[in-house]
C-alpha positions in Angstrom: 68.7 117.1 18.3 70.5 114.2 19.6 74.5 114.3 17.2 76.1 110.9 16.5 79.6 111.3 17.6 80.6 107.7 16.7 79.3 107.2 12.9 80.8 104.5 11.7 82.4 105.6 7.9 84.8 103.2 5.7 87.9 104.9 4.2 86.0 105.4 1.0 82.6 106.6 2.5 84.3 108.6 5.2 86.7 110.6 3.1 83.8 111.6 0.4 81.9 112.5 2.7 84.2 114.7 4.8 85.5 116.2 1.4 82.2 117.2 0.6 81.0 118.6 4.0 83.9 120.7 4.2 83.5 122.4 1.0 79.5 122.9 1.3 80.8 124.1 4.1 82.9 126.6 3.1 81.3 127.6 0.0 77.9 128.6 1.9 80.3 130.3 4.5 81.9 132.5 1.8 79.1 133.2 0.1 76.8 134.6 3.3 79.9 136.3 4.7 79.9 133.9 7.8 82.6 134.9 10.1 85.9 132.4 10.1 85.7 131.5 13.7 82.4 130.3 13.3 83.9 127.1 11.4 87.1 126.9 14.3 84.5 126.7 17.0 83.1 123.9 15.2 85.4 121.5 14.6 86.6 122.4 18.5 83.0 121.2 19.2 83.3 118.0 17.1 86.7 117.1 17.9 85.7 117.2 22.0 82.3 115.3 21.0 84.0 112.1 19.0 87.0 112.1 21.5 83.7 111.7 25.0 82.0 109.0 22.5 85.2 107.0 21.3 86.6 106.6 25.1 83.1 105.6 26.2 83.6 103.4 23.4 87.1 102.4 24.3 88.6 102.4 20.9 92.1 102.7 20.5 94.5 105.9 20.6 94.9 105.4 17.1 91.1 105.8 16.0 91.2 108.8 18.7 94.0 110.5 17.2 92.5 109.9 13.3 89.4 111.6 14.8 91.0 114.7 15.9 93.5 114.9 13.1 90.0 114.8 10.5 88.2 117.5 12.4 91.2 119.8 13.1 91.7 119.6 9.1 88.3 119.9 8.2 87.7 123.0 10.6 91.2 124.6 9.8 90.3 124.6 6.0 86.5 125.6 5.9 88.0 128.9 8.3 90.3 129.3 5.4 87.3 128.7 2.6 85.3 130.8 4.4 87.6 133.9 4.6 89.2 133.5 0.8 86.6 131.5 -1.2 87.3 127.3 -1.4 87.2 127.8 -5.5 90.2 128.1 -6.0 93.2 125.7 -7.5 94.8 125.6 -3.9 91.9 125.2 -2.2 90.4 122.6 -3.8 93.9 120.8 -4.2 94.4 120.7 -0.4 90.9 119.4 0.2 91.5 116.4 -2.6 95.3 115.7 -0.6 93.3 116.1 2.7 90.3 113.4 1.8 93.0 110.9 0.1 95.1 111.7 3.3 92.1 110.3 5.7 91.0 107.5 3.5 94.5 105.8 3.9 94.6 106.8 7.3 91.5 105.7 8.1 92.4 102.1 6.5 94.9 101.8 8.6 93.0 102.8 11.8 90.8 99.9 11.0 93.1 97.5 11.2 94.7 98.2 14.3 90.7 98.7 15.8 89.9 94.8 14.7 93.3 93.5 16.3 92.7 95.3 19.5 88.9 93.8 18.8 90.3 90.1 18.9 92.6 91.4 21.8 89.8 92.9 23.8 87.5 89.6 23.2 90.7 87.2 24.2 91.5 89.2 27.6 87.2 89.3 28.7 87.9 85.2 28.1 90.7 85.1 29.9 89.1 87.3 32.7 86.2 84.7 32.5 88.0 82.0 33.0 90.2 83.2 35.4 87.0 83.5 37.7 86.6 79.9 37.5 88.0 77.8 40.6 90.1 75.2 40.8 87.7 72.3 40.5 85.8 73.8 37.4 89.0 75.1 35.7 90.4 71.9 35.9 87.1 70.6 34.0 87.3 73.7 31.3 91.2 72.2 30.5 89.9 68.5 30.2 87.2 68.8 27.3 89.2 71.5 25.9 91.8 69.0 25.3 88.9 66.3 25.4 87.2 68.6 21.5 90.7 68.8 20.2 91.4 65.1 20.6 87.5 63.6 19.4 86.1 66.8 16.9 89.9 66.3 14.2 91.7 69.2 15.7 88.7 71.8 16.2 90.2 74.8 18.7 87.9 76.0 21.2 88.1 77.4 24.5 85.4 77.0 27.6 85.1 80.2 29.8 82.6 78.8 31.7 81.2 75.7 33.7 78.1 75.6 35.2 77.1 72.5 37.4 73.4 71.6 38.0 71.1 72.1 40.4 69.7 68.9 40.7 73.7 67.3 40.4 72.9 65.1 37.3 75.2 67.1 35.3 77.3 70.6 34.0 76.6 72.6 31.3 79.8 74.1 29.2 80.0 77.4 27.6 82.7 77.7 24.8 83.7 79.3 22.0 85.0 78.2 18.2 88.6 79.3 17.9 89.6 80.3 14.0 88.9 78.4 11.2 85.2 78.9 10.8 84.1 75.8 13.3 80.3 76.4 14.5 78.1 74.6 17.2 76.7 72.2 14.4 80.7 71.5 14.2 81.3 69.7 17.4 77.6 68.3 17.9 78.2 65.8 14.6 80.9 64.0 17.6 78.4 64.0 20.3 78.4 60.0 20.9 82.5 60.2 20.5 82.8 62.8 23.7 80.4 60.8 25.6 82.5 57.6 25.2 85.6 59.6 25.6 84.1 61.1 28.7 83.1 57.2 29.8 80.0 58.6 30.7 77.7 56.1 32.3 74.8 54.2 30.3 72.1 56.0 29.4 74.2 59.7 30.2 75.6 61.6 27.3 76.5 65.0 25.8 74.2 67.4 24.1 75.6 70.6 21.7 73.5 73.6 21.3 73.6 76.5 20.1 75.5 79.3 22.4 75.4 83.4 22.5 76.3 83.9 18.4 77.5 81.4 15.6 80.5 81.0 16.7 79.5 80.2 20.6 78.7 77.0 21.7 77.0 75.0 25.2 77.7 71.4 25.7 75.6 69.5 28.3 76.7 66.8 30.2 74.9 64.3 31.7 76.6 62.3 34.7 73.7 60.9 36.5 71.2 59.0 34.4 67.9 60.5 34.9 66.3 58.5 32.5 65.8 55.5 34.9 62.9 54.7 36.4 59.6 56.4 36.9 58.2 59.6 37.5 54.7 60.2 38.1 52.9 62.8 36.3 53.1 65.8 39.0 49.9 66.5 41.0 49.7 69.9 39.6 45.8 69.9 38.2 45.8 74.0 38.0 44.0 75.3 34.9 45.7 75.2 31.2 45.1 77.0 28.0 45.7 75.4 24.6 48.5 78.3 24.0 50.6 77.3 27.2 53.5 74.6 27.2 52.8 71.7 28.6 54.6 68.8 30.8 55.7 65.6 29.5 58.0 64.3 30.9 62.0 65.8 31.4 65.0 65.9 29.4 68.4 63.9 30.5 69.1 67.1 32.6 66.1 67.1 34.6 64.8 70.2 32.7 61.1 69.8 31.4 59.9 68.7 28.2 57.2 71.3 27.5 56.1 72.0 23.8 53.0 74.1 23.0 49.8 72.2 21.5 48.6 75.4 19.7 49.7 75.2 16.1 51.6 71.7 16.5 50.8 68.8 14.5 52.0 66.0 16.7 52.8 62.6 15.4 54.2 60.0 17.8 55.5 56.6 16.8 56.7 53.2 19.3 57.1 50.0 19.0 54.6 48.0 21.1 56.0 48.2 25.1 57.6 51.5 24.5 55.6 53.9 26.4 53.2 54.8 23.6 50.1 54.5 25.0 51.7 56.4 28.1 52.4 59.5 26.8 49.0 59.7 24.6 47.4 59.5 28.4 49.8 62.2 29.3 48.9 64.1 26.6 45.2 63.9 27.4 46.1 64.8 30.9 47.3 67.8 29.9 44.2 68.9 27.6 41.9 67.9 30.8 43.5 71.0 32.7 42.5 73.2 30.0 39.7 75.5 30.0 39.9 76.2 26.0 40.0 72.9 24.6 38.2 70.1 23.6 39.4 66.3 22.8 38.7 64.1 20.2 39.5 60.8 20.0 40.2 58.3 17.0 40.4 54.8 18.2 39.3 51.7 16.0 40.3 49.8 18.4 37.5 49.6 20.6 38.1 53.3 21.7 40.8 51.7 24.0 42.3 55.5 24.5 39.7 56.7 25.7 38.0 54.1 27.9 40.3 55.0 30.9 39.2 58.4 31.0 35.9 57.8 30.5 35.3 54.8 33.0 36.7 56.9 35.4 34.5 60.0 35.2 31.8 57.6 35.1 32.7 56.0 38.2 33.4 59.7 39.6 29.1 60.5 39.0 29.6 62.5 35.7 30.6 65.7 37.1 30.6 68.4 34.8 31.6 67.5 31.3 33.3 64.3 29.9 37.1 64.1 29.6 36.8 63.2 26.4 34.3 65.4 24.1 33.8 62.7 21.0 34.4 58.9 20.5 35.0 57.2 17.1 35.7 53.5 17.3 34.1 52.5 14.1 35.2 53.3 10.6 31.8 55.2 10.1 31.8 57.4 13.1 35.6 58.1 12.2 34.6 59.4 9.2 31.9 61.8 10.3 33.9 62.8 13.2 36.8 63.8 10.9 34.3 65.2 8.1 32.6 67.6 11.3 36.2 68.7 11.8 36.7 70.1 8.2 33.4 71.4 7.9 34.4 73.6 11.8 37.6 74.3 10.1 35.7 75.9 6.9 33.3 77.7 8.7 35.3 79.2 11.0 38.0 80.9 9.1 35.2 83.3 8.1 32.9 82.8 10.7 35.2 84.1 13.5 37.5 86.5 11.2 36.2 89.3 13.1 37.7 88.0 16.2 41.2 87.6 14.7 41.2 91.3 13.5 40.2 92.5 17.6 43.1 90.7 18.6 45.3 92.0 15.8 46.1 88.3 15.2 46.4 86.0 12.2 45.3 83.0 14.5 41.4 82.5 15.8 42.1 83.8 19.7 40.9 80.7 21.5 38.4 80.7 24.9 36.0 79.3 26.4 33.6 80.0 24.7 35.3 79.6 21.1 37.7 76.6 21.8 40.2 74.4 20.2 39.5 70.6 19.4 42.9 68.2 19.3 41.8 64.7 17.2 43.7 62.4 19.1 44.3 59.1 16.4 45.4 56.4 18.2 47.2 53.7 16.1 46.5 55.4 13.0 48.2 53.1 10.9 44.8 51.7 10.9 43.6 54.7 8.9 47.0 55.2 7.0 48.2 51.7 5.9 48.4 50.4 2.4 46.1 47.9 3.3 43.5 50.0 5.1 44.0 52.8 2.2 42.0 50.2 0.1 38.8 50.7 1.9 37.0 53.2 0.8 35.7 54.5 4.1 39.2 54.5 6.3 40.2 56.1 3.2 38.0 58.9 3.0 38.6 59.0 7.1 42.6 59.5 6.0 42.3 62.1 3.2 39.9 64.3 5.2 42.2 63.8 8.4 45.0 65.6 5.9 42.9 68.3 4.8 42.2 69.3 8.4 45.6 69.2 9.2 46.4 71.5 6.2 43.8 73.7 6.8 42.5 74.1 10.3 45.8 75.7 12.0 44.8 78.6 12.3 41.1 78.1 13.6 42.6 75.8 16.3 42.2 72.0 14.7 44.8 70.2 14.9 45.8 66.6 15.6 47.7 64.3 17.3 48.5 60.9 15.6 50.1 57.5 17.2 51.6 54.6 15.4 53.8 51.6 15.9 56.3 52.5 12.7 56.4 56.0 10.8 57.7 54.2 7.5 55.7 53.7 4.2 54.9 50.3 5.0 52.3 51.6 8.0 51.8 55.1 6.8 51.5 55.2 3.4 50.6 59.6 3.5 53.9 61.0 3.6 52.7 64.6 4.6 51.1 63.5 7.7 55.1 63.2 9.1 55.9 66.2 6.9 53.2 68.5 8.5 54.1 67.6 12.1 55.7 70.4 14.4 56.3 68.1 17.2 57.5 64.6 16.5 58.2 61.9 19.5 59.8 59.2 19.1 59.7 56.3 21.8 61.7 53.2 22.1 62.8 52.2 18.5 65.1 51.3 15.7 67.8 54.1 15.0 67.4 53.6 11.0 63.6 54.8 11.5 64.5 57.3 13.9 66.4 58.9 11.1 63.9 58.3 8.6 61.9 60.4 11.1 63.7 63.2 12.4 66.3 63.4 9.6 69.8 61.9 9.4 71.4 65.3 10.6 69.7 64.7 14.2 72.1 61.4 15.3 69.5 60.6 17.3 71.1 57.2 19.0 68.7 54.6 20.9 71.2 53.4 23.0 70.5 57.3 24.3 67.4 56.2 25.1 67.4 52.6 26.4 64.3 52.2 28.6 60.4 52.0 28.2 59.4 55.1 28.3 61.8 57.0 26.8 62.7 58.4 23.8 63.7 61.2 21.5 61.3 64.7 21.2 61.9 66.9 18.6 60.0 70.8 18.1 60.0 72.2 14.7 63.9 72.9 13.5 65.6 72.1 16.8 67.7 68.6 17.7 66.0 65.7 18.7 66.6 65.1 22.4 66.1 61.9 24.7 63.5 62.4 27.6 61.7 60.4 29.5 58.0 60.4 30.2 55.8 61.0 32.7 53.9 57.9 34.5 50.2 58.0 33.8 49.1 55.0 35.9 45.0 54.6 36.1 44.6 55.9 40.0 46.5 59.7 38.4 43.6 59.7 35.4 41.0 59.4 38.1 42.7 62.4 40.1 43.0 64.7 36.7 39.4 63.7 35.5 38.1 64.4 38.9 40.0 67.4 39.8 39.0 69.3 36.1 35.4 67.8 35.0 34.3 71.6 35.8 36.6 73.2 33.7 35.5 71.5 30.1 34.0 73.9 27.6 30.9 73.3 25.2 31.3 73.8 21.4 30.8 77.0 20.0 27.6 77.4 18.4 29.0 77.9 15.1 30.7 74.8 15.2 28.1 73.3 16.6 25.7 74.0 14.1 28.2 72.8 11.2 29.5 69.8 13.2 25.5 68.8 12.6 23.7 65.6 13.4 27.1 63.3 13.6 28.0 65.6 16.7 24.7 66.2 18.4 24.3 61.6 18.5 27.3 61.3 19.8 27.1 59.5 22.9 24.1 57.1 21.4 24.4 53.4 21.7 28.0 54.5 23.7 27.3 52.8 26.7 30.2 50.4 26.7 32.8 53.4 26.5 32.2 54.4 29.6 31.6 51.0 31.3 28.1 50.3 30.9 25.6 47.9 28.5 27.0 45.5 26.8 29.7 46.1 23.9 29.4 44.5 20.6 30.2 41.4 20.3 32.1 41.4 17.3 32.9 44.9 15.3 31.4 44.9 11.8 33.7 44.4 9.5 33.4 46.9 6.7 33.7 44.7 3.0 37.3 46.6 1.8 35.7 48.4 -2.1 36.3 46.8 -4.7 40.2 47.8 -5.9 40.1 49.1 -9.6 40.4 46.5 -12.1 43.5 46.6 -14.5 43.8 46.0 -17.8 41.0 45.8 -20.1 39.0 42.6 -22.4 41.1 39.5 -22.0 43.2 41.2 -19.3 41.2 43.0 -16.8 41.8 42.0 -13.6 45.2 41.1 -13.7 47.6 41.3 -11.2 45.0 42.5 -8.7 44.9 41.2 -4.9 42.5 38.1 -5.1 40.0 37.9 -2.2 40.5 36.5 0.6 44.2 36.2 -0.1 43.8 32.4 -0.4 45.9 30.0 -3.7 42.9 28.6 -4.9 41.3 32.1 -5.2 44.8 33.2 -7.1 44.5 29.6 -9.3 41.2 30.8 -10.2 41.8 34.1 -10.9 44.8 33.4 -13.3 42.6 30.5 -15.1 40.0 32.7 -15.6 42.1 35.6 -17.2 44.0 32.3 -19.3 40.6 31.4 -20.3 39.5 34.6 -21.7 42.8 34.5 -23.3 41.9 31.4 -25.3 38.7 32.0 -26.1 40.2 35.2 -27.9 42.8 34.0 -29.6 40.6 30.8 -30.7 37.5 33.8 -31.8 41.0 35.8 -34.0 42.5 33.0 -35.8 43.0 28.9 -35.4 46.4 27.9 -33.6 47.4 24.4 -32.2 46.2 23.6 -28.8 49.1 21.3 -28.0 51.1 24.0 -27.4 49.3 25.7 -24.4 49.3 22.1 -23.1 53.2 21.4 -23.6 53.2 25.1 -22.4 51.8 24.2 -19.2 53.4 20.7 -18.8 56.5 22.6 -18.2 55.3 24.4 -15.3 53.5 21.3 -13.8 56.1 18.9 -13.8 59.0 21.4 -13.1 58.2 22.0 -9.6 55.1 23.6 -10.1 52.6 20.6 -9.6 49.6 22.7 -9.9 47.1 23.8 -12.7 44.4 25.9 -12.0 40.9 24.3 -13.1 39.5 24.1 -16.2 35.8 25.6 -17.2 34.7 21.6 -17.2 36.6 20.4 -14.1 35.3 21.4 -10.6 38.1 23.7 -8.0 38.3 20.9 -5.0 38.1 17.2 -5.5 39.5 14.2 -4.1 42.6 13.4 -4.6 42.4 9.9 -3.4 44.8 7.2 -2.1 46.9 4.8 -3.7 43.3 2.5 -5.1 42.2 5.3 -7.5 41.4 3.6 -10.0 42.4 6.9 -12.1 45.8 6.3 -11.2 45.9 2.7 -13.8 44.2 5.5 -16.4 47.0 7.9 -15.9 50.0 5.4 -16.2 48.4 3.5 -18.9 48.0 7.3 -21.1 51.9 7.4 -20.0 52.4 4.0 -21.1 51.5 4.8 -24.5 53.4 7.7 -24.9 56.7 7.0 -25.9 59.9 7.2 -25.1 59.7 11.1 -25.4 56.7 10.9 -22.6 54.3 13.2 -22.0 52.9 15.6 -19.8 50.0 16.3 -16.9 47.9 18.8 -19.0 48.0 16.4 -22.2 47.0 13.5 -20.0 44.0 15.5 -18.9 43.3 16.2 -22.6 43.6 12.1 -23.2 41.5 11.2 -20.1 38.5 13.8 -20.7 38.3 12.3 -24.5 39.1 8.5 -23.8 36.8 8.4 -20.9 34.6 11.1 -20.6 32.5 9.9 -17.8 35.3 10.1 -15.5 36.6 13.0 -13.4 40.2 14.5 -14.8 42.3 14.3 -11.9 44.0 17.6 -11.1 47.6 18.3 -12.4 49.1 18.6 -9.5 47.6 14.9 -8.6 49.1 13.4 -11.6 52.2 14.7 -11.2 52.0 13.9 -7.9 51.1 9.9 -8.8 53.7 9.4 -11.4 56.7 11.3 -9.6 55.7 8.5 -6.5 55.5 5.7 -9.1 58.8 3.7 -9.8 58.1 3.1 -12.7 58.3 6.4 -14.5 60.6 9.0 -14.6 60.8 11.9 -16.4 63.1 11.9 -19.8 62.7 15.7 -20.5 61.7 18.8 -18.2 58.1 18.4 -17.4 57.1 15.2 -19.1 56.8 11.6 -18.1 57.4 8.1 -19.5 57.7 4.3 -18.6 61.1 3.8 -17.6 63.2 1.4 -20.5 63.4 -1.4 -17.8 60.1 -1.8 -17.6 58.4 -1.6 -21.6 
């Protein structure tokens, strides 16, 4: 039996249960006759077994003299219990005085253990930094003073500085001093140390977490290792889907290397930032693995995947393609990401048995059972408002979501590119929600917050070239990196150097993937280089957007086709029209008014009315012969000095002269406001000008 000489008791706990102890103790002593020295010889035990443990421990001569003092008490009156019975009125007196007696002097005993605590922490600081040289202590004294002056007066101290190997930068260690300061604490003043620091361009601090919460590691940047380019290393050795992988480094030359496996990854650039880049880098990575296949959404002619797949036909088609699937239509989009959900579906109980073998809640990847990444390239052409209003990109969208809330587990996941991550591109909100790893290139700092969330700071200036940007993993701080160079002679090396090393879908997938996935490669020949492409993509017809309203409304306020005025004019003089011919079918009213009505909005700077039922939607307008034009001002003419207005001289002109063609509002408004003689004596009506009657 192994004893605990160094229980840790409070001075309530500690007393009670001493009190008690002692007297079952001493009670079971008494009453099976139990020699007195029995109880001596154990407290002697005790008291040498908690005075070993508490200078191991090195607790102060206070705690070790409270230990002693307990067990010499307890042991002295359990031998005293034992020989004359503990139930009696001095007996159980002294063991009452003797428990209160610890509990205060175990308070006490406390305290002076968490001074000597602080004291014992302050010294091993002190020790640490006095191991620091000259150059490094004289670093530890500057951003010491450096936090007090930026962070409003936050304490801390920094036992230790560490320069890097690469000689880009140092890495602090420090801790809070009182008043409850964390980490989080001093990172909100990040960009005010670097500019204190005068750091160079592109350089700057980063605050992370240290050994507890009130520990802290600052690193500093002094040599920009953002600029420029590094090439994607030459490192082609087999990958699996669960291993990090490289894309580019961070500002201190460390690597950027998240893990695939259960990540949604969204990525967002403006165009010139390094989007395309990184995707290629991305796919890099998935070529090296040997449990992994790659899917590729691009409605763009399939432009991310064409590199890959020119240059493995160029190679001779070794082994396997790079690239597994192709979608660059809407419709192949939509089977490919319909195939996806059904794999996802049929796996979780298809392959349950494997999960259980490997005492995992995850499908254990392989060869022969391997992961498929979607990779969506510009997927704003799935997620926009606009593209959300065709049925089929739609479908292709809400499918796409399901697979990403579903297929984590059975290894479908997906990897999604855009130029902006705001509503205005991507309208599904749990696309950005849903994503584990989100990267950031080149971009505006107000959508860079939208993204990662305002508590991350993340700063372009940061980040200032193409090609770099800001990474961020599940819960931790965005960070600037920059990305690895995937130029097209590298994608020949990676698809040559792993063709071999591609696995085929499992059958089960297989089978449920069904006839979308076994035509794959038909009437493909211009992804890889070959045949003639289409001329022209097919241009799906957007469906039809519901109609609003209902009777004399429906329709309003919907999108007209095309976009175009005259297809708005006509929209809103159809839904007027139906209008009319209701209120005309209901009761009588006076048609002058929708004509003074709209005389208002023709001649007050709106010189257009949409066509009537009798009047054709283009005409000419003519030049300054139209006859029509002596019509028009003779109608005005005759109107009085109150005048009159476009719609009513319509009116006038389709019943004085019915064999001629009403001129457009807009053309009659446009006639008389060019015609010196007229002029307008209210808002929207016209008459001959006094001078001239």
């Amino acid at each position: 039996m192994k004893l605990d000489w160094d229980a840790k008791h409070g001075p309530v706990t500690g007393p009670i249960n001493t009190g008690v102890a002692a007297l079952a103790v001493g009670y079971a002593g008494h009453e099976l006759g139990m020699p007195w020295e029995w109880a001596a010889l154990t407290a002697g035990a005790g008291l040498l077994g908690t005075h070993i443990a508490g200078r191991r421990a090195q607790v102060t001569s206070a705690t070790l003299a409270l230990r002693a003092a307990g067990w010499l008490g307890a042991g002295g009156w359990c031998s005293w219990a034992i020989a004359n019975s503990p139930w009696s009125q001095a007996g159980l007196g002294t063991l009452l005085a003797g428990a209160l007696g610890l509990g205060a002097a175990m308070a006490g005993a406390h305290h002076v253990e968490e001074k000597a605590e602080e004291k014992r922490a302050e010294q091993e600081a002190a020790a640490r930094r006095a191991t620091l040289d000259g150059k490094r202590q004289k670093i530890a004294d500057e951003w010491e003073d450096r936090i007090v002056r930026v962070c409003h007066g936050t304490a801390t101290q920094i036992v230790g500085v560490e320069a890097w190997e690469s000689g880009s930068g140092l890495t602090l260690d420090g801790e809070c001093g009182p008043g409850g300061a964390t980490w989080k604490t001093i990172k909100a003043f990040e960009d005010a140390l670097a500019s204190d620091a005068k750091l160079p361009e592109g350089c700057g601090v980063e605050v992370k977490a240290g050994a507890n919460r009130g520990a802290f590691l600052i690193d500093v940047t002094t040599v920009n290792r953002l600029i420029g380019e590094d090439m994607y290393p030459d490192d082609y050795s087999p990958l699996s889907i669960n291993d990090p992988i490289r894309l580019g480094v961070y500002r201190d030359g460390s690597p950027v290397s998240p893990s695939l496996r259960q990540l949604t990854t969204t990525m967002s650039g403006r165009k010139g930032s390094g989007k395309t880049n990184l995707a290629n880098v991305f796919l890099a990575n998935c070529c090296r693995m040997t449990d992994n296949l790659v899917w590729v959404i691009d409605l763009n002619g399939g432009g991310l995947a064409l590199p890959w797949l020119h240059a493995w036909h160029k190679a001779g088609r070794p082994g396997r393609p790079p690239v597994d699937w192709v979608a660059d239509t809407p419709a192949k989009a939509l089977a490919m990401a319909e195939a996806a959900l059904r794999i996802a579906k049929a796996r979780k109980p298809g392959y349950k048995h494997l999960e259980i073998e490997a005492d995992d809640d995850k499908l254990p990847v392989s060869p022969a059972v391997p992961g498929i990444l979607i990779a969506g390239d510009e997927i704003a052409e799935i997620y926009s408002p606009r593209a959300r209003r065709n049925e089929t990109l739609r479908k292709v969208g809400d499918t796409l979501i399901q697979v990403i809330e579903l297929a984590r587990a059975v290894a479908v996941n997906v990897l999604a590119t855009a130029l902006r991550v705001t509503q205005d591109v991507l309208s599904e909100p749990q696309l950005i929600v849903q994503s584990g790893l989100k990267i950031a290139m080149k971009s505006d700092e107000r959508e860079m917050a939208y993204f990662f969330g305002w508590d991350d700071r993340a700063n372009p200036a940061d980040a200032p070239y193409v090609g770099c940007g800001f990474v961020k993993e599940l819960d931790q701080p965005a960070r600037p990196f920059k990305a690895d160079r995937m130029l097209p002679s590298r994608i020949a090396e990676v698809v040559a150097a792993t063709s071999d090393r591609h696995p085929e879908l499992d059958e089960l997938s297989r089978r449920v993937a069904g006839e979308a996935y076994e035509q794959r490669w038909m009437g493909c020949d211009h992804l890889f280089g070959i045949g003639a492409a289409p001329l022209a993509p097919v241009e799906e017809a957007p469906a039809e957007a519901p109609r609003r309203g209902s009777g004399v409304t429906e329709g309003w306020g919907s999108s007209p086709a095309g976009g175009k005025a005259q297809d708005a004019i006509d929209q809103a003089e159809a839904a007027r029209r139906r209008l009319h011919e209701a209120m005309d079918e209901s009761s009588g009213h006076d048609g002058d008014l929708d004509a003074q009505f709209l005389d208002i909005l023709a001649g007050g700077g709106v010189t257009w009315k949409p066509p009537t039922a009798e009047q054709p939607v283009a005409e000419s307008t003519g030049d300054d012969t139209d006859p029509r034009r002596g019509l028009v001002f003779e109608i005005v003419s005759k109107a009085g000095v109150e005048g009159i207005g476009p719609t009513t001289i319509q009116d006038a002109i389709r019943r004085l002269h019915p064999g001629v063609q009403v001129p457009h509002a807009a053309t009659i408004g446009r006639w008389l406001a060019a015609d010196p003689r007229v002029h307008q004596p209210k808002y929207g009506r016209y008459a001959v000008r006094p001078t001239e009657n």
